[in-house]
C-alpha positions in Angstrom: 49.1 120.0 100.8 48.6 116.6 98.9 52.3 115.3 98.9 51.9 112.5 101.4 49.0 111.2 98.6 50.4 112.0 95.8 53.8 109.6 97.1 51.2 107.1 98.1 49.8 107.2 94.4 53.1 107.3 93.2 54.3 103.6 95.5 50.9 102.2 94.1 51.6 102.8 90.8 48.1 104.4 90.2 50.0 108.3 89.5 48.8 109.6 86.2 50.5 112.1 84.1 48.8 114.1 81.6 50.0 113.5 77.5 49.7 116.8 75.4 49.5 116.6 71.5 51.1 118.3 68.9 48.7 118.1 66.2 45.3 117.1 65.1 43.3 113.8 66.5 43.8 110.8 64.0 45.7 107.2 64.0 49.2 109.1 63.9 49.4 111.6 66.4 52.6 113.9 67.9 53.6 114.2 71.2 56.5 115.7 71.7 58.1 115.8 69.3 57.8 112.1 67.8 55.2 110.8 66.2 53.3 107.8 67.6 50.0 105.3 66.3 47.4 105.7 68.3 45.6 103.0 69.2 43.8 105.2 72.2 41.0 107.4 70.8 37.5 106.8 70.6 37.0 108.6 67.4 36.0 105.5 66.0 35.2 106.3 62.3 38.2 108.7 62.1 35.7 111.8 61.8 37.9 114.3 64.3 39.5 116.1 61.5 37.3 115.1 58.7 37.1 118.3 56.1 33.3 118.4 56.2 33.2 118.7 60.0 36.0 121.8 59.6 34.0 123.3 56.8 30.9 122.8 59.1 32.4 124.7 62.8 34.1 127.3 60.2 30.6 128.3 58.4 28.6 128.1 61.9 31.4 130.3 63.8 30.7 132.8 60.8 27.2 133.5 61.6 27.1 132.3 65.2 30.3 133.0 66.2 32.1 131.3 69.6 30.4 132.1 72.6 26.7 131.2 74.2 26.6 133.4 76.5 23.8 131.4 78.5 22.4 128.6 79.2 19.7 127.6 76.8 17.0 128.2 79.2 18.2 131.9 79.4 18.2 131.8 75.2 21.6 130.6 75.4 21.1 128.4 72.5 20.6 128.6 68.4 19.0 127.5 65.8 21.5 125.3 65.0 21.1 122.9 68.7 17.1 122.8 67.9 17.7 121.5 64.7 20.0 118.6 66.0 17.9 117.4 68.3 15.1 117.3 65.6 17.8 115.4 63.3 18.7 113.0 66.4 15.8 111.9 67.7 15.1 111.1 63.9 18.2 109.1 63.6 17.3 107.3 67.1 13.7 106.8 66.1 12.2 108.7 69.3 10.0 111.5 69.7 12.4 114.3 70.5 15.9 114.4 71.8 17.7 117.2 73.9 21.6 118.2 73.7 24.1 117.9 76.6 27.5 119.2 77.3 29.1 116.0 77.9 28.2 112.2 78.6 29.4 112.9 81.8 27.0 115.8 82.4 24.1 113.9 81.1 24.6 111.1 82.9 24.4 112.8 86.4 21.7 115.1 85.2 19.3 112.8 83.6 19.6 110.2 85.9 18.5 112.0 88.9 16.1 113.5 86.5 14.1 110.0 86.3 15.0 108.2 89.8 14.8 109.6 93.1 14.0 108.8 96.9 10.8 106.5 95.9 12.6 104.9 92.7 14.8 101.5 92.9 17.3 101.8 90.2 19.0 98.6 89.5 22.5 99.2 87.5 25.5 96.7 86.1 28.0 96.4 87.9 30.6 97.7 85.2 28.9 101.1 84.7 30.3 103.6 83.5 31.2 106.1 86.7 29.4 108.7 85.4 26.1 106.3 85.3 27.5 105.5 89.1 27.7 109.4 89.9 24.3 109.9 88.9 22.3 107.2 90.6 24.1 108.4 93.3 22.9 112.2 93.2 19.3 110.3 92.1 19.2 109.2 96.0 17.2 106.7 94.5 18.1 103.1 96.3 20.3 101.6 94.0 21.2 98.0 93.6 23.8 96.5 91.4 23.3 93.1 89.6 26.3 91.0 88.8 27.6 92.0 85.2 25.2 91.3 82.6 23.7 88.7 84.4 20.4 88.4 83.4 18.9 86.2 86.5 20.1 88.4 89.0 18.8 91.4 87.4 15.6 89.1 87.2 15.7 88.0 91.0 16.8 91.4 92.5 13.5 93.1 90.5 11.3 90.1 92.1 12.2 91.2 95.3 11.8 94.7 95.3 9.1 97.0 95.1 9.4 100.7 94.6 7.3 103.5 92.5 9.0 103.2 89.9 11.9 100.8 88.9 14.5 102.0 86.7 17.5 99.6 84.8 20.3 101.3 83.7 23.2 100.3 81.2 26.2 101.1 79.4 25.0 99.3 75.9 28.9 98.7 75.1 31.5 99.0 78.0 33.8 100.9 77.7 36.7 99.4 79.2 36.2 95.9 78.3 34.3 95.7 75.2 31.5 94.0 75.5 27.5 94.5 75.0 24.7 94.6 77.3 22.6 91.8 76.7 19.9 94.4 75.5 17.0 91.7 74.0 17.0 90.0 77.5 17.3 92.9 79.3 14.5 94.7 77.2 12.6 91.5 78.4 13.0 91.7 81.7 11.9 95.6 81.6 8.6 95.2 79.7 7.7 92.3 82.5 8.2 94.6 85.3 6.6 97.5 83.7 10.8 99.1 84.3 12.0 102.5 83.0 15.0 101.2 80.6 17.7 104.0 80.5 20.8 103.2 77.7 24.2 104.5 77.8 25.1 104.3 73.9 28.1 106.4 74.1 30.2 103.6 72.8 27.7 102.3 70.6 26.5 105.3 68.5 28.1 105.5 65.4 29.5 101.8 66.0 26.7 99.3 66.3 23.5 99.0 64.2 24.9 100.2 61.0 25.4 103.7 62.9 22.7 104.1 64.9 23.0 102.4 68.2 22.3 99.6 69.9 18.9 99.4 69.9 19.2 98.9 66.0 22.0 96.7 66.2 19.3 94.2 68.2 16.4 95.4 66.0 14.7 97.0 69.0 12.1 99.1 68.6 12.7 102.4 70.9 9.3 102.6 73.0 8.4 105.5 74.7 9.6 103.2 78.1 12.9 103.7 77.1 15.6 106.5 77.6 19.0 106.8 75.4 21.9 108.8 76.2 24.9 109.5 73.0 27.8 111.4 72.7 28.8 113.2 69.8 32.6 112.8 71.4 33.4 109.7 69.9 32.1 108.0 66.5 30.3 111.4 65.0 34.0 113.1 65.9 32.6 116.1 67.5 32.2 117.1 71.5 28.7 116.7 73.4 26.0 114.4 74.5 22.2 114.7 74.0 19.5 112.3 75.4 16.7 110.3 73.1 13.2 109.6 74.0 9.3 110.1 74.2 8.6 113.7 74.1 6.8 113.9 77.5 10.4 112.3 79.4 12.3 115.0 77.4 10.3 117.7 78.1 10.6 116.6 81.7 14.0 115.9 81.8 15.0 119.8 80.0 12.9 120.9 83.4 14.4 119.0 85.6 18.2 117.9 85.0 20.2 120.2 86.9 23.5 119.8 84.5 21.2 120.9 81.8 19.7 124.2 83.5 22.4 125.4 85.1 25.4 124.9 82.0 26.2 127.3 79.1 25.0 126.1 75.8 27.6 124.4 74.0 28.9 126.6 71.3 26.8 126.8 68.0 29.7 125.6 65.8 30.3 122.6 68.3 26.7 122.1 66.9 27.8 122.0 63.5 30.2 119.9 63.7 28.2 117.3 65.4 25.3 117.7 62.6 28.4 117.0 59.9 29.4 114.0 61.6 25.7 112.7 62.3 24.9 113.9 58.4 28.7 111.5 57.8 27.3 108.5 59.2 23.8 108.6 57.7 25.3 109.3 54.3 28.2 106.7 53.8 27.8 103.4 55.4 31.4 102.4 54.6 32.8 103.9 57.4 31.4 101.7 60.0 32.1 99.2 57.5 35.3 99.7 57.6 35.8 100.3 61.4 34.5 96.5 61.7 36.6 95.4 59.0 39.7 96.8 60.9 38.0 95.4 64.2 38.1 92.0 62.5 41.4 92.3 61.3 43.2 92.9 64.7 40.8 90.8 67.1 42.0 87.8 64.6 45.6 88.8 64.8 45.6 88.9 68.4 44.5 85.9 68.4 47.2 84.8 66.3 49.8 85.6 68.6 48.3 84.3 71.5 45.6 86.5 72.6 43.1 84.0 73.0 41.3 85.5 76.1 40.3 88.8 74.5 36.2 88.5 74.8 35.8 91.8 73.5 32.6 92.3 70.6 33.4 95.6 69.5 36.0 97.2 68.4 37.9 98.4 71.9 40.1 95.2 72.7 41.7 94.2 75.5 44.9 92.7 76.9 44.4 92.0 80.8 48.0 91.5 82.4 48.8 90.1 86.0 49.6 92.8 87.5 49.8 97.0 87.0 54.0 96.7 86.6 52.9 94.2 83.9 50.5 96.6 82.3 53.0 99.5 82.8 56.3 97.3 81.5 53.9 96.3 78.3 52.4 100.1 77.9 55.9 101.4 78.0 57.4 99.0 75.4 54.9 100.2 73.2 55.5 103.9 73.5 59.6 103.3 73.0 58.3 101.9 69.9 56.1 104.8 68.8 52.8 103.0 69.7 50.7 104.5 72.3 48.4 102.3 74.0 47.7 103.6 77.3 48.0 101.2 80.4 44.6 100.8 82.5 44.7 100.6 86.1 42.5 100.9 89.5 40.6 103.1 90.4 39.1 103.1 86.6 39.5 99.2 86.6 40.2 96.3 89.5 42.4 94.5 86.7 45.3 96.1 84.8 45.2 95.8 81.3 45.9 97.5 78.1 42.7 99.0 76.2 43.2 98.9 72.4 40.7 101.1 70.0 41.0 100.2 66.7 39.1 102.7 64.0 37.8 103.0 60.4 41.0 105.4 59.8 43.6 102.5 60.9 45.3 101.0 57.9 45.9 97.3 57.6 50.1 98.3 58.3 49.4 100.2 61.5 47.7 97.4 62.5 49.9 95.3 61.9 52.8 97.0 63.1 50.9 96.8 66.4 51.0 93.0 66.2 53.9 92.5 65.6 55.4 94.9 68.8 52.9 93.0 70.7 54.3 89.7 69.2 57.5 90.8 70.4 56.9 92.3 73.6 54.9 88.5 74.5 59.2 87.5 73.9 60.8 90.1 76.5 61.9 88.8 80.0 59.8 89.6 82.7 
């Protein structure tokens, strides 16, 4: 039914093929029946298959076992979900905090949850496209300002008038790197008496010793501002949840259709995310160490020549001319048992290779990664 698209995909280079795994998550993972470095998770602090997160899902699925059965609205839910929102919206410094299945999910449930027909939501440019997806089902008018430009922001808010004006962010994005300019931007917001709404998927666990963004600028989280995390990536478990004021929570658990109408998330999913969160909290030298490693390849990169990688966090980039360049340099990783993933259009307008370095990295994998990339900068064209 889809052939003539699928060959189209194909001739533009932009067919996908779906890698399965062998093994556990880590910085050395199996496919096939080789063994690769991964240099492609988000699992920043190497958390995925940490002991205390096993221990944790195999004590929960004792007394809880697998299934919820509901959602949590239809008492879907334990014990165990109530008490990590308690513990997140403590580690986020808000009022309350409610679980999701997914940063995806919350995204296009809270949004529409805090912006509709009346609202003007004004978003980056680079958002994430599940922060696209949801100002979209908001039906909320939504402008985009140029990427973390500041003035336009500033001149597109002038302008407009609405009920109530939301700005929404990825605090870290994803495919490039880089931070929201969150002091300005938190500026901006308090002028315009603006609904602030944070996507800290990228940064929780990472920036602020831990806990976010927010922390990493020393911003206080007022009750004007809404912050969406994933357990998925740094805290090495599966699941989002969304910080803030208790009145915005309360109204977002009665509102956000991707939160009344999904299953809970398992109760030893929840365990595992309270192990992780309880990880981070506890030992400070695993995001020390993630920045260390960060450190350690940004400078090597630039060493051999990677001078125009901007990133500020520890996903790195290597933009290439063109998506055979991406492919050639992705593939020449992979015969050499690295696997670095090539990014192309739709997810991005320019090709390029997206490198994750994490706290579990050792200083050889890294530099084995140099030094293919070294030598992939000497291969003909």
């Amino acid at each position: 039914m889809f052939e003539r698209e699928l060959k189209e995909l194909e001739k533009r280079q932009l067919l996908r093929t779906i890698l399965s795994r062998y093994a556990f998550q880590g910085p050395v993972i199996t496919i096939g029946r080789k063994k690769y470095l991964n240099f492609s998770s988000n699992d920043y602090l190497g958390l995925a298959s940490n002991p205390e997160i096993l221990h944790a899902v195999h004590e929960s699925l004792q007394k809880y076992a697998f299934g919820s059965g509901a959602s949590r609205l239809l008492a879907g839910g334990s014990v165990l979900h109530k008490s990590l929102e308690e513990r997140i919206a403590k580690f986020k410094g808000t009022e309350s905090a409610l679980i999701f299945n997914s940063g995806y999910s919350a995204n296009t449930g809270i949004i529409p949850a805090i912006a509709s027909e009346s609202d003007v939501i004004f978003s980056d440019r680079l958002n994430h496209a599940s922060i696209i997806d949801g100002c979209r089902l908001s039906r909320a008018r939504t402008l985009t300002y140029r990427h973390r430009d500041i003035a336009d922001l500033r001149s597109l808010m002038k302008k407009v008038k609405a009920r109530r004006k939301v700005v929404i962010t990825d605090c870290v994005f994803s495919m490039d790197g880089d931070l929201a300019p969150l002091p300005d931007i938190h500026k901006v917001c308090r002028r315009h008496g603006a609904l602030l709404y944070l996507d800290d998927a990228h940064g929780t666990g990472v920036l602020g010793r831990g806990r976010g963004a927010l922390a990493h600028f020393g911003i206080k989280p007022e009750p004007w501002i809404v912050q969406m995390g994933t357990f998925s990536k740094a805290l090495g478990a599966f699941g989002a949840f969304v910080a803030g004021s208790a009145d915005v929570v309360q109204w977002i658990a009665n509102t956000a259709r991707s939160f009344l109408f999904s299953t809970a998330l398992p109760s030893c999913v929840m365990g595992a995310a309270a192990a992780g969160l309880k990880l981070v909290e506890r030992d400070s030298s695993l995001v020390e160490r993630l920045w260390s490693n960060r450190e350690r390849l940004y400078e090597g990169l630039n060493d051999i020549g990677h001078s125009d990688v901007v990133s500020e966090t520890p996903i790195l980039t290597i933009r290439t001319s063109t998506i055979s360049d991406a492919l050639r340099l992705s593939g020449f990783l992979f015969e050499n048992g690295i696997y670095v993933p090539a990014i192309r259009p739709p997810t991005v307008k320019e090709p390029r290779l997206r490198i994750t370095v994490t706290a579990a990295h050792t200083e050889k994998q890294i530099n084995r990664l140099l030094n293919m990339l070294k030598k992939a900068d000497r291969l003909p064209a």
